[in-house]
C-alpha positions in Angstrom: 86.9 51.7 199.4 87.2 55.5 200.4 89.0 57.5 198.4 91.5 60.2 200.2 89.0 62.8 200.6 86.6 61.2 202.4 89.0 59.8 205.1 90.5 62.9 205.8 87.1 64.3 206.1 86.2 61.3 208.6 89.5 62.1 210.7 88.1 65.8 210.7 85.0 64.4 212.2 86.8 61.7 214.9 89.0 65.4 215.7 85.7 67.6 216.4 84.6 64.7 218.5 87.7 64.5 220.8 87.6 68.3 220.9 84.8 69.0 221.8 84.7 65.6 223.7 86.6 66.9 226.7 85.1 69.4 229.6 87.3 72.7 228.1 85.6 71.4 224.7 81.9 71.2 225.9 82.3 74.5 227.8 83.6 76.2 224.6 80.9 74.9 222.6 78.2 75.7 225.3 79.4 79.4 225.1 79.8 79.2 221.0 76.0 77.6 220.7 74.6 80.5 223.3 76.6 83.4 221.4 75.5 81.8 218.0 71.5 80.6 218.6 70.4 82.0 221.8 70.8 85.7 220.5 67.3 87.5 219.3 67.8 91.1 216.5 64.7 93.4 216.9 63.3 94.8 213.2 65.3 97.5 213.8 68.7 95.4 213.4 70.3 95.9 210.4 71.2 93.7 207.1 74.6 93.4 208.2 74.0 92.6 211.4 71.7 90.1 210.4 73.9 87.9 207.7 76.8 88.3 210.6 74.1 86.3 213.1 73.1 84.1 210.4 77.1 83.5 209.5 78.0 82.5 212.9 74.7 80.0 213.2 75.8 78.3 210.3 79.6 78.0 211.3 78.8 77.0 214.8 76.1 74.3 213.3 78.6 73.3 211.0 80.3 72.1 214.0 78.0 70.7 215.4 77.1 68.4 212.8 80.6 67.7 212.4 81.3 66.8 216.4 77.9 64.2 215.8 79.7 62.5 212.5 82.2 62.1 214.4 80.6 60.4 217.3 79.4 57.8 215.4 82.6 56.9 213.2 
């Protein structure tokens, strides 16, 4: 049996899913996945700009493994 935890943290999965099911939600996530992965820093970039990149791929990621969890409930 699942203890609370874990079912809310399914219906947060089955939520991403629906979200980002429906035509606003893939458009949103198309933009978030360009802004967050399709971005290249030249050496010249600095740290902080660097972790902020590296803070918004993980987020956006996150989501994404998220939206797939929840696809498959």
């Amino acid at each position: 049996m699942l203890d609370s935890s874990r079912l809310e943290k399914r219906e947060i999965e089955k939520s991403y899913a629906r979200l980002f099911g429906t035509e606003d939600g893939k458009r949103v996530l198309a933009h978030l996945q360009t802004v967050a992965f399709m971005r290249a820093y030249s050496a010249e970039s600095s740290d902080e700009q660097i972790r902020y990149a590296e803070g918004q791929r993980a987020l956006v990621a996150n989501m994404l493994r998220l939206i797939n969890a929840g696809r498959t409930a």
